[in-house]
N, C-alpha and C positions, 0 to 999 in steps of 0.2 A: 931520117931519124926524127923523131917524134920527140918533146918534154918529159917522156917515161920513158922513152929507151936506155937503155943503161949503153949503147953503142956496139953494140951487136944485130941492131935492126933486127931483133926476135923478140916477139912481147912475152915473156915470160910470167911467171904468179906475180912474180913482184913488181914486177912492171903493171900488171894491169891490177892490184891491187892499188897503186900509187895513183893508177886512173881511177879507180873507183873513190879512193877515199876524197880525192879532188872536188870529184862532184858531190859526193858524202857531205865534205864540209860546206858547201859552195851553198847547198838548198837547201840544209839541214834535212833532208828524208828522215831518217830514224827518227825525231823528235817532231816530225808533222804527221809522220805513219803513228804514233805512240799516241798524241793527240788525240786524232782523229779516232783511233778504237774506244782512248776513254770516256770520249763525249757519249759513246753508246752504253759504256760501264756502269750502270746506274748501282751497283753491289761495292764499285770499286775491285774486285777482285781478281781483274786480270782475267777473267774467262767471260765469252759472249758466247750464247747458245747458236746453234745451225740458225732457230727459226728465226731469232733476233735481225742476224744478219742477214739472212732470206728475206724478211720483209723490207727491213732498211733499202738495201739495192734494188728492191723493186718498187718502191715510192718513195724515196728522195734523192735528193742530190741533180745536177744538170740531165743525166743518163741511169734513166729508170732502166733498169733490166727486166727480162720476161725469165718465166718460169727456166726455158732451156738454158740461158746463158747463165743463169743463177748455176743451176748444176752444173755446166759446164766449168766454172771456176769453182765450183766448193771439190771439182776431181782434185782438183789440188793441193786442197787445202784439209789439213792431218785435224777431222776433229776424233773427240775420244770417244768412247765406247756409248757415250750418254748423250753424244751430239754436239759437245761444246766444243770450243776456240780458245786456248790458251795462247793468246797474240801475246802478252809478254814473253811468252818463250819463242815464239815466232818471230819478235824482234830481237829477241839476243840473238836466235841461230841465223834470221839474214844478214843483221848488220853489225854486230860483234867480231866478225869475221875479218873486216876491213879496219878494225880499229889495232 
C-alpha cells in the first residue's frame, strides 16, 4: 500500500491524481511551464507561432534540437490552422486537470 492508495492496493483516477497533484505542488510545473512560454511571448498574448518555437529548440537552451526532433514533438503539439501555439490553453487542459 502506497501514500495514495486508498486501501484497496488499485491506483485508481483518484488515487493517481493525489500523485500527480503531489508532485504538481512539490516543483510547481504549471507555473515554471507558464514562465517558460512567456519569456518567448514578446505580444503577451498567449499564442507562440510554429516557427518561434522551431527556432528556440533548435538554438537555445542545454539541448539544441535538429530539424527531425523539432517535428517530431510539434506531432504533438495542437497548433491552429495558421501555425500558432495557444500554450495558455495547453496549460489549463494539462494541469487544471489535477487541481
Amino acid at each position: 500500500m502506497t501514500e495514495f492508495d486508498n486501501g484497496d492496493n488499485i491506483i485508481n483516477f483518484d488515487d493517481f491524481k493525489a500523485m500527480i497533484q503531489k508532485i504538481y505542488n512539490d516543483k510547481n510545473i504549471k507555473e515554471s511551464t507558464k514562465e517558460a512560454f512567456e519569456l518567448l511571448d514578446v505580444n503577451k498574448d498567449g499564442i507562440l507561432s510554429r516557427q518561434l518555437l522551431k527556432e528556440y529548440l533548435m538554438n537555445n537552451g542545454e539541448v539544441k534540437l535538429n530539424t527531425k526532433e523539432v517535428e517530431d514533438l510539434f506531432d504533438d503539439i495542437n497548433f491552429d490552422e495558421k501555425g500558432n501555439f495557444d500554450y495558455k490553453k495547453f496549460i489549463v487542459e494539462t494541469f487544471d486537470i489535477f487541481e
